[in-house]
C-alpha positions as CSV (number, residue, x, y, z in Angstrom):
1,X,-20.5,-25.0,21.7
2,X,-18.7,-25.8,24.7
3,X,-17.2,-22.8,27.2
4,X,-13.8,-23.6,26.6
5,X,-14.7,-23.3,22.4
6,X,-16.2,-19.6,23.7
7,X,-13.8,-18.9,26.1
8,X,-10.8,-19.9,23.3
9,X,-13.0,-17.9,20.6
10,X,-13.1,-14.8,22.6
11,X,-9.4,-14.9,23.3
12,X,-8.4,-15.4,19.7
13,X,-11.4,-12.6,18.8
14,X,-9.1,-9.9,21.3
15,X,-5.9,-11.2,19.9
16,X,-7.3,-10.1,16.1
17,X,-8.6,-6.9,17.1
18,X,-5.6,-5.7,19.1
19,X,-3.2,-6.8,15.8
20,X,-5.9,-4.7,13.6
21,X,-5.6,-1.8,15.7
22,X,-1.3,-2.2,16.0
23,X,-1.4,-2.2,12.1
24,X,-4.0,0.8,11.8
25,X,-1.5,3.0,14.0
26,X,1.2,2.2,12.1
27,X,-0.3,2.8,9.2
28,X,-0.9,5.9,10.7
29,X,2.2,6.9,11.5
30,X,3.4,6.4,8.3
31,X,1.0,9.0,6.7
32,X,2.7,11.6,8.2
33,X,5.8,10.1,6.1
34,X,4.0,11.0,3.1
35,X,6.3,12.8,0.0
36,X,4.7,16.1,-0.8
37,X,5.8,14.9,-4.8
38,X,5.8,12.0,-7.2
39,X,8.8,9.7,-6.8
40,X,9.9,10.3,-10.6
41,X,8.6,13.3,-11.9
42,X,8.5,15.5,-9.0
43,X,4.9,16.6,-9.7
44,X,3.7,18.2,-6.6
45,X,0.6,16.2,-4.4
46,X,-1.7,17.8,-2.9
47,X,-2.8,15.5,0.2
48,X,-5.8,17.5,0.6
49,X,-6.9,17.5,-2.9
50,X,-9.7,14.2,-2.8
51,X,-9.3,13.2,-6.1
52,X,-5.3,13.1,-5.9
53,X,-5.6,11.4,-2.5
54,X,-7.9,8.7,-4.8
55,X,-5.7,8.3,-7.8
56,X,-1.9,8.5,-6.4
57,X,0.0,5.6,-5.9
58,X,1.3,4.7,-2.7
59,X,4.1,2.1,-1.9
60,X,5.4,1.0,1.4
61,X,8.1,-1.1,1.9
62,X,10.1,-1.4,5.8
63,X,9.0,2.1,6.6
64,X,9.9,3.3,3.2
65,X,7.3,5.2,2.0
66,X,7.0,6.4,-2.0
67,X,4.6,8.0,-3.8
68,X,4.3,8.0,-7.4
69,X,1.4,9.9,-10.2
70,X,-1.0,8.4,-11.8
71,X,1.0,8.9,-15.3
72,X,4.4,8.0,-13.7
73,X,2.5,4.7,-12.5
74,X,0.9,4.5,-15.9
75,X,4.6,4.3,-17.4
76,X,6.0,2.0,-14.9
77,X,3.2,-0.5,-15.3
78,X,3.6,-0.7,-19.3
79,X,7.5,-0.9,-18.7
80,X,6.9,-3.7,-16.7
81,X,4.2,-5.3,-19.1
82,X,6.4,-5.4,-22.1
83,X,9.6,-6.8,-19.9
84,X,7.1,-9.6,-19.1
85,X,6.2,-10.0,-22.6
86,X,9.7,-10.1,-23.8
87,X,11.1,-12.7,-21.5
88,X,7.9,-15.1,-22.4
89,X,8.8,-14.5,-26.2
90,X,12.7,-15.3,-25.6
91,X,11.5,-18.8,-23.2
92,X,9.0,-19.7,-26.1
């Protein structure tokens, strides 16, 4: 390996780990825009509560930041499974 193949390694090595450490903040930053409830239901969360920190669902879109319970996510997902398996029934 030639010092220029280092050299350019190294550089594109800093250039990773200083993008990995922008998204970390961000990511953050966005914690502390955390709901305190589920998106649906309005079931409280408790952020220090390990298991519900484990099992929530958390979806973040442009700084958008929803949370949703594991039941309400349960729902949504089976909703969204028998829309899929509707419109493959009507193209068949």
């Amino acid at each position: 390996m030639s010092s220029f193949e280092r050299k350019l390694k190294r550089k594109n090595d800093k250039k990773a780990k200083k993008l990995a450490e922008k998204e970390l903040a961000m990511k953050v930053a966005l914690f502390g825009k955390l709901p305190n409830e589920c998106l649906t239901c309005e079931k409280s969360f408790d952020k220090k509560n390990k298991e519900e920190v484990m099992s929530w669902n958390v979806i973040v879109k442009q700084e958008i930041v929803r949370l949703y319970c594991p039941e309400c996510w349960d729902k949504a997902t089976k909703i969204i499974e028998e829309f899929k398996d509707r419109l493959n029934n009507k193209n068949d």
